[in-house]
C-alpha positions as CSV (number, residue, x, y, z in Angstrom):
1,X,54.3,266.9,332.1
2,X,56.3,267.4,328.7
3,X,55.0,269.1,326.2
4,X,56.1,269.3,322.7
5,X,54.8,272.6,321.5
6,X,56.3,274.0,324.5
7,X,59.7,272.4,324.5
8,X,59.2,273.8,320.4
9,X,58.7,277.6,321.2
10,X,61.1,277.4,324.2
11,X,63.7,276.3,321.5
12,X,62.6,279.1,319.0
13,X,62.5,281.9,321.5
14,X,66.3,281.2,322.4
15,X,67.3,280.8,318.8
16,X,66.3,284.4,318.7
17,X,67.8,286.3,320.8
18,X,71.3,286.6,321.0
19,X,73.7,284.7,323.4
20,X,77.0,285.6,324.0
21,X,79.8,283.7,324.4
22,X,82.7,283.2,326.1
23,X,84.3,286.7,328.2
24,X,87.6,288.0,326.8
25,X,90.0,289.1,329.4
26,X,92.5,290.4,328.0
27,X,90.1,293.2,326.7
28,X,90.7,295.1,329.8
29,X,88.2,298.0,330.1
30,X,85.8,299.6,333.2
31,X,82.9,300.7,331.3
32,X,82.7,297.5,328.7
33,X,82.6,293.7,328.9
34,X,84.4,292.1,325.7
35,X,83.1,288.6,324.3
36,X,84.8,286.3,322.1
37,X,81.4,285.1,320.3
38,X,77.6,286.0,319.9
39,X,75.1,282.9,318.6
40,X,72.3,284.2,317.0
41,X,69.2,282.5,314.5
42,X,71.5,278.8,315.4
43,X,74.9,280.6,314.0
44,X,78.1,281.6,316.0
45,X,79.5,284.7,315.5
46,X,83.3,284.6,315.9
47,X,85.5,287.9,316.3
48,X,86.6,288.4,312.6
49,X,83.7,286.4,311.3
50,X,82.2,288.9,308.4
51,X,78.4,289.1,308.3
52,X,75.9,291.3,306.2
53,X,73.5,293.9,307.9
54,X,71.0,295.4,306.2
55,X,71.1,299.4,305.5
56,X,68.3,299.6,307.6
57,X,68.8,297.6,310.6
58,X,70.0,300.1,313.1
59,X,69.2,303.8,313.1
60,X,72.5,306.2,313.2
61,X,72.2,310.2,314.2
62,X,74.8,310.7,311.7
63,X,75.5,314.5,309.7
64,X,76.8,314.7,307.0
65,X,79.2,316.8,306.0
66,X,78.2,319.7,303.9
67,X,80.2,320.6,300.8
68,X,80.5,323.2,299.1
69,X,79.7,323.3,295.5
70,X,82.2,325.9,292.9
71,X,81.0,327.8,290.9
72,X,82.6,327.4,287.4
73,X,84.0,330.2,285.5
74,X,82.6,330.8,282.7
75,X,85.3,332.2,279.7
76,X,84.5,334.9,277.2
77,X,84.9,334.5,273.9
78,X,86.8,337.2,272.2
């Protein structure tokens, strides 16, 4: 049987996840696979293609650095 509300979520489901495209082989590496593409919400994703994240999107253990603060010297007044 075909059903329309489940041919509709089917669609939706794959809209959200990602899907990557085609392999790069000339990004030669044993640990890591390099693709030339991601599609994602119905929009292609092209290496160089810009895109905006929000701040909050992925979490970072990131430390910053501590500086120090100087002290200023104060001058006497004669």
């Amino acid at each position: 049987k075909f059903c329309l509300v489940c041919r509709r979520l089917e669609e939706l489901r794959k809209k959200e996840n990602p899907a990557v495209g085609e392999k790069l082989e000339d990004q030669k590496s044993e640990s890591k696979t390099y693709y030339g593409s991601v599609a994602r919400d119905g929009i292609n994703y092209k290496v160089g293609d810009c895109c905006y994240i929000e701040p909050d999107a992925f979490g970072f253990n990131v430390q910053h650095v501590q500086t120090k603060k100087k002290k200023k010297k104060k001058k006497k007044k004669k």
